[in-house]
Structures are given as C-alpha cells and as structure tokens.
N, C-alpha and C positions, 0 to 999 in steps of 0.2 A: 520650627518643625511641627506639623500638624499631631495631632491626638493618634492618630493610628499610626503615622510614620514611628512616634515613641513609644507605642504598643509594640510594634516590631521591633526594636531594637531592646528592648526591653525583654520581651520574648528570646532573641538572641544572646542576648548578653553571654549569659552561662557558656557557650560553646566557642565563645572566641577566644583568642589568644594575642601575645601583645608581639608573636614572634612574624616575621615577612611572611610565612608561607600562614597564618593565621589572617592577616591585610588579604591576601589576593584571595583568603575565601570569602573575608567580609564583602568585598566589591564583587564576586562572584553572585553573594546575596542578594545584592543589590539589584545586580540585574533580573532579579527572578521575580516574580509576584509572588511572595512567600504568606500571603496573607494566610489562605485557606490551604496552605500545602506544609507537607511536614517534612519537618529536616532528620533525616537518620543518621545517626551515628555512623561512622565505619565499622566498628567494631559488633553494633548490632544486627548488620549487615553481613557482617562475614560471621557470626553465630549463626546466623539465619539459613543460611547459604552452606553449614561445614566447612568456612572457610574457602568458600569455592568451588568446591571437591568435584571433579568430573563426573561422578554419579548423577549431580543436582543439573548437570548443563540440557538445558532444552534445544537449544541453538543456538545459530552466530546470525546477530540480527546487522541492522546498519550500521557500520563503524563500530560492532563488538561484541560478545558472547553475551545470552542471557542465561541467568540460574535463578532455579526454582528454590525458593526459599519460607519458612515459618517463623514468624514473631512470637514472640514467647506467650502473646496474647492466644495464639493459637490460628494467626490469622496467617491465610498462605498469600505469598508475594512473588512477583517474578521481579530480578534486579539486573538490570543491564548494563553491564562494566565496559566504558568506552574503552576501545584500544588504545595503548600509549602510542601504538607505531601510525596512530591516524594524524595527521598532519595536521588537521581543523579539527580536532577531537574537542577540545574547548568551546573553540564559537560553533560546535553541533552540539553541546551539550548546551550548551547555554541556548538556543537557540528553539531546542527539542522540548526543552522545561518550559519555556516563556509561551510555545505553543500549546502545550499538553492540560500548561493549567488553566488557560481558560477554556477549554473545550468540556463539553458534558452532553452527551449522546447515548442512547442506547445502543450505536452502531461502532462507537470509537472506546478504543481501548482505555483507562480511566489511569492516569496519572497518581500516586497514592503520594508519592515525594521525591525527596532527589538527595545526594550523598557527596560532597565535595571535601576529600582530603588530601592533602596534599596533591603529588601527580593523581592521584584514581578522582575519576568522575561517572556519579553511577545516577541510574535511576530506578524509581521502583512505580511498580505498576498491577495492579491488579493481576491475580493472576486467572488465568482463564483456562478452565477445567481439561477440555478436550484438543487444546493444543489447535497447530495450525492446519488449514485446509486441504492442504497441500502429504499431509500425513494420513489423513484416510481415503482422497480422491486417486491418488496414484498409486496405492499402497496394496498390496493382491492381498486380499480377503477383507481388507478394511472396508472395501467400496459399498458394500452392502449396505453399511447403516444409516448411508444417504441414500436414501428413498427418493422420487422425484417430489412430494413435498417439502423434504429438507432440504431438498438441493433447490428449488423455486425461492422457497424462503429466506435462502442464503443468496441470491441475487435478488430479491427486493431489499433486503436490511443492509447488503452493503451498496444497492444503489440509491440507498435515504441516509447512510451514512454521508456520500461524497459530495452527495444535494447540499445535506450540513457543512460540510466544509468547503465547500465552494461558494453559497448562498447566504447559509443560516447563520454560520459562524461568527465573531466578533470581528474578523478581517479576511478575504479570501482567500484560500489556505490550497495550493495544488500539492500532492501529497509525493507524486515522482515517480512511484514504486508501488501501484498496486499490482501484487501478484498472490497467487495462492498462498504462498508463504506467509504471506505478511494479511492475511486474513485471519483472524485467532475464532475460535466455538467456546459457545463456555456452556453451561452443566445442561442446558437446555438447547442447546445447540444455536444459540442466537450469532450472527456474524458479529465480530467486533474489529475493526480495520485499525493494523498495529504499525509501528517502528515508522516515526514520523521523523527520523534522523536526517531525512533529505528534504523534507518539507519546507517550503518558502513561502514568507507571505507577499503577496501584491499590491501592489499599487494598480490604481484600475486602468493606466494606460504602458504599464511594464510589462511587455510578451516576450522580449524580445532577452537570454539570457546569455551573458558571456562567460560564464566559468564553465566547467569540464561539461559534457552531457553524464548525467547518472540513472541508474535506473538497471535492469534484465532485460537482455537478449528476448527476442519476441514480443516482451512485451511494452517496447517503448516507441511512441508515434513517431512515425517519419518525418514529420515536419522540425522533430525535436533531435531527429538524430542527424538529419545531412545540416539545417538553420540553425540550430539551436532555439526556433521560437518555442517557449512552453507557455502552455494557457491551462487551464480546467481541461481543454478537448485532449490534453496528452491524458490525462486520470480517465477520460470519458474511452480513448483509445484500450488503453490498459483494462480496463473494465471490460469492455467488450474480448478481449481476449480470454478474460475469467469466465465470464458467460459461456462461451462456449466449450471450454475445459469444462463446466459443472453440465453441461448437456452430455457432451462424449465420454466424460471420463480419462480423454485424451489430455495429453501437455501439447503446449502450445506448435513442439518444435516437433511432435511426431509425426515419422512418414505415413500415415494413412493409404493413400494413391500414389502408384508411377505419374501419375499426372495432376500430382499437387505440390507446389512446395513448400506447404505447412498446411498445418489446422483451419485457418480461417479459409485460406484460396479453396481445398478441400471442399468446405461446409458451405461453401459460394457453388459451388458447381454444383454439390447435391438441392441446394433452396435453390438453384437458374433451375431445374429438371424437377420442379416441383415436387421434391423429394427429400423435405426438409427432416422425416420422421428418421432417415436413415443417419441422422449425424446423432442420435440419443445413441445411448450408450445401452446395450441388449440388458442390463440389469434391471433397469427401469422400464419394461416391456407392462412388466403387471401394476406398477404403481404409476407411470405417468398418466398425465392428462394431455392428448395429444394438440388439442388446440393451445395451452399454453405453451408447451414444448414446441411449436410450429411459432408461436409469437413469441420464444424467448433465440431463436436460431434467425430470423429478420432482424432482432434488437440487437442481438450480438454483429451482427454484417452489417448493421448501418452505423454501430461505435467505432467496428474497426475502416470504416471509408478514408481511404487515403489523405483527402483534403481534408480538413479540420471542417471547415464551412461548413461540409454534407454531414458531419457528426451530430448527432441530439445534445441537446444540453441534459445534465442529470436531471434537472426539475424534466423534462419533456420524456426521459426517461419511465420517472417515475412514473407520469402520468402514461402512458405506452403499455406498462407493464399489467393496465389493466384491459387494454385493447381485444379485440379477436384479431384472428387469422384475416388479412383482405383488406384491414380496415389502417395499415401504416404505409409509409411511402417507400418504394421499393430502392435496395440498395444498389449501390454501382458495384462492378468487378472492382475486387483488391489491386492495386497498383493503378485506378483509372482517376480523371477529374483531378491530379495535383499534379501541375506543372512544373512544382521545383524536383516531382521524385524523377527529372529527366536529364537532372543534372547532377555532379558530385556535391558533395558536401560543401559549404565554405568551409575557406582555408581558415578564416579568422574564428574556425568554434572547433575547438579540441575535443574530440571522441574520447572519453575515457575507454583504455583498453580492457576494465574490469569489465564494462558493459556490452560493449557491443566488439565480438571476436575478428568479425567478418563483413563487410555490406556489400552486397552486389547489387548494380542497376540492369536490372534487364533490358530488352530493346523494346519491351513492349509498357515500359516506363514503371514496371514493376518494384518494388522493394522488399529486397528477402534480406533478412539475418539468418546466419548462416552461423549455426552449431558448428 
C-alpha cells in the first residue's frame, strides 16, 4: 500500500467499527477520494442541523431534503440527507461525492464532506448565503434586488460555470438539471450551480443514454426527452431556458401570449419582430442596458434551438456573451431544424413521469411540455 493510501486509513481508523454495517461504510470510503474531504460524524451533523428540525429545512433538493446547519466552529453548512425511499440513493450518493470532490470553481457549489451512517447518507456543502435563484426571481417583491446587472452577472457565472464542467473539469461532467432552483447566490450574489445528484460523467463517444430521462418539465432538451441522447447541449438547452427567465422575470411554463405556448416560443416571436426589449421584464426598465439585454434574449433562442447541432457550445457561449446586438447568428423557430421532434419518443427510453407530465408533438414538428 502506498504512503497516502496508509495515511488514509490511518486517518480513518478511529471511526470504523468491526461490526457489518461498519464494513459497508469502510468500502463506501473507499470509493470516495477522501484525501482533501472531511468525514462528519452523524451525530455532529444532526447537532448542527437541531437534529433536522423543519425550521432548519431549505428545500428538497435531488433525491433529498437539504438543512441549513452550524458547526460548533461557527461555520454555516448546508447538509443534504438522501431519501431512504430513493431506489439509487446509494450509487447517487456515491456518485455525487466522487463528482463534487474534485470540482473547484467559483461557479459550483463547494463540497465541504460527506456523512455515511448506517441507512442515512448525507452530504455537506457550503452553505450559500442568499439561497436559490428561483426564491427571489419569481417571488413578488423579492424581484427588485436583481437589478439587470445582477441579473447579466448571474448568466455569465453560471455560463463559465458549465464551460467548467463540461471543458475544464477533470472529466466531462453534463449536469441534467439546470434550473433556477438548482442555482444557489451567496453573500455577494455570485451564481453557484448546485445538486449535482443527476450528474454523469462521459466518456467522449457516450451520447446516447438508457436509464429513465431526469431533469424538470421545460427545462429538459427534446432530443433528451423523446431519444434519450444527452450530451453538454441538453445543459447548454437548459441554460438557455434560465436565461430567459433572468430577462422576463418569467418561469419557463408561463402563459405570456394566446399565441405562444411557453416562454421561449413567446420571446421568438417578440426577437422575429425586432422587439427583443419587450421580453425584459418592466422592473429593469431603469437599470438595464439595452444592447446587452438585446444580445442576452438571441443567446437565449439560439441555446434553446431544437436540434442540438444549432446549439452554441458553452465555451462559444461564453465568448457571445461579450458580442453586440447584429454581430451572432440568427436563431431558428422553436420546434424547427430537428427531425426526430416529428416523431414519438422511442419506445426503448423510459420517460421518468417525475419529469416530464405531458409531451405533445405538434403538426408543425413542435415540442411543448405541457404543465
């Protein structure tokens, strides 16, 4: 055994026990890169936390409630207790740790450790000041304190976030689930991109994926929902969907127009009629800058383009985001340029019914999710 592998176990030592359910934590360790990561106690965990107590609960994140909790050190932590009634709650747990610890971002949420006792498997995570995005963009009277700089800011940092994880990272990482929810702010309002409980990594000729589809309503690509293929372009899809929430203020599924059937088709029709200013949202009247406003409502409608192929990569993103108005390539209609959205779904890729309620194929080869 090498010098660090007996550094680790030696390190471990004290916390194991000689009993079975002691064994499956040890092999549980094993699987983790526990070099730089710290193991908490359960019991410091649920001190932390009041035992749990529904006052401390923030939300119900991937496969499990998270609570806001305090180490004695005085340091605040958020700790994510998988569901026992999750079927894969294990190999997501294991899976969500093994991801989390090698990532390090200003854009991604920060891994502090993880908790394996007995059934309970938890993790713990930085906690992030201002909660998630999705709590003051839809929320009546919260909307205010995103200003259209805070709101620009928060689609460049979560579009160098995905760059990171698709790119930068230590393996290609598509994340499944970007949504407003799963965006966190912290005390300075920086975006940090959270709950990586669906996240898989690739292999660079793996697109093509057979277990359930996952993800939210609206905001999961068609190619992913009727094929099952996922790539980076289902994050790059999803993204673009965010984008255009942080412009309107709108969710993704709201009726805006008799003659739209969601958010993005909507903000297509107002950018075809050169009347991209009309999809901000009227709070942002005195703080926006209209030319970025006008280049962040084309980036959004060329993320969300049906086919994959007409999507930007996040690096081309990035780079976009510093473009003018005139100067990107113009989007197709929503539901145009993918040939599979003409057909049902294969029979061989299972729609998870958590995610998607409803699909209709329009005649004009459209694809609505349907609230």
């Amino acid at each position: 055994m090498s010098k660090a592998g007996n550094f680790i176990q030696q390190l471990l030592k004290p916390f194991k026990s000689d009993n079975k359910e002691g064994s499956k934590e040890e092999e549980l360790e094993k699987k983790i890169p526990a070099l730089d990561q710290k193991r908490f106690s359960f019991e410091t965990l649920t001190s932390a936390t009041k035992h749990f107590h529904p006052a401390h609960k923030l939300g119900e994140g991937g496969f499990g409630p998270v609570y806001k909790g305090k180490l004695d050190d005085g340091t605040m932590i958020a700790v994510k207790k998988l569901s026992r009634s999750s079927g894969q709650g294990k190999k997501e747990f294991v899976s969500e740790a093994k991801l989390l610890a090698q990532l390090q971002h200003r854009n991604v949420v920060n891994l502090l450790g993880f908790c394996a006792h007995g059934a309970e498997k938890l993790l713990v995570y930085e906690y992030v000041t201002h909660g998630s995005l999705d709590k003051h963009l839809f929320k009546f009277g919260r909307r205010d304190v995103l200003d259209w700089k805070r709101r620009y800011d928060i689609i460049v940092g979560v579009a160098r976030g995905l760059l990171y994880l698709h790119e930068d990272s230590h393996s290609a990482i598509t994340h499944r689930d970007i949504k407003a929810s799963n965006i966190l702010l912290d005390d300075k309002w920086v975006p940090k991109i959270a709950d990586f409980g669906m996240a898989r990594l690739f292999l660079e000729n793996q697109t093509h994926v057979k277990t359930r589809a996952v993800g939210t309503n609206g905001y999961v690509a068609p190619e992913y929902v009727m094929h099952g293929h996922l790539s980076p372009k289902a994050d790059v899809y999803s993204f673009g969907v965010v984008v255009l929430e942080l412009i309107s203020g709108q969710k993704k599924s709201t009726s805006v127009s008799l003659n739209a059937q969601n958010l993005v088709e909507w903000a297509y029709e107002r950018y075809r009629k050169n009347k991209s200013l009309e999809v901000m949202d009227p709070t942002l009247t005195s703080s926006a800058i209209p030319d970025q406003v006008a280049v962040c409502v084309q980036i959004g409608l060329l993320c969300t383009q049906s086919n994959p192929q007409h999507r930007p990569t996040m690096q081309r993103v990035v780079v976009m985001l510093s473009k003018k108005p005139g100067t990107l390539e113009e989007p197709r209609r929503p539901g145009s340029g993918y040939p599979g959205c003409r057909y049902r779904r294969s029979p061989k890729f299972n729609v998870s019914s958590s995610s998607i309620e409803s699909i209709i194929i329009t005649q004009n080869a459209g694809l609505h999710l349907k609230l």
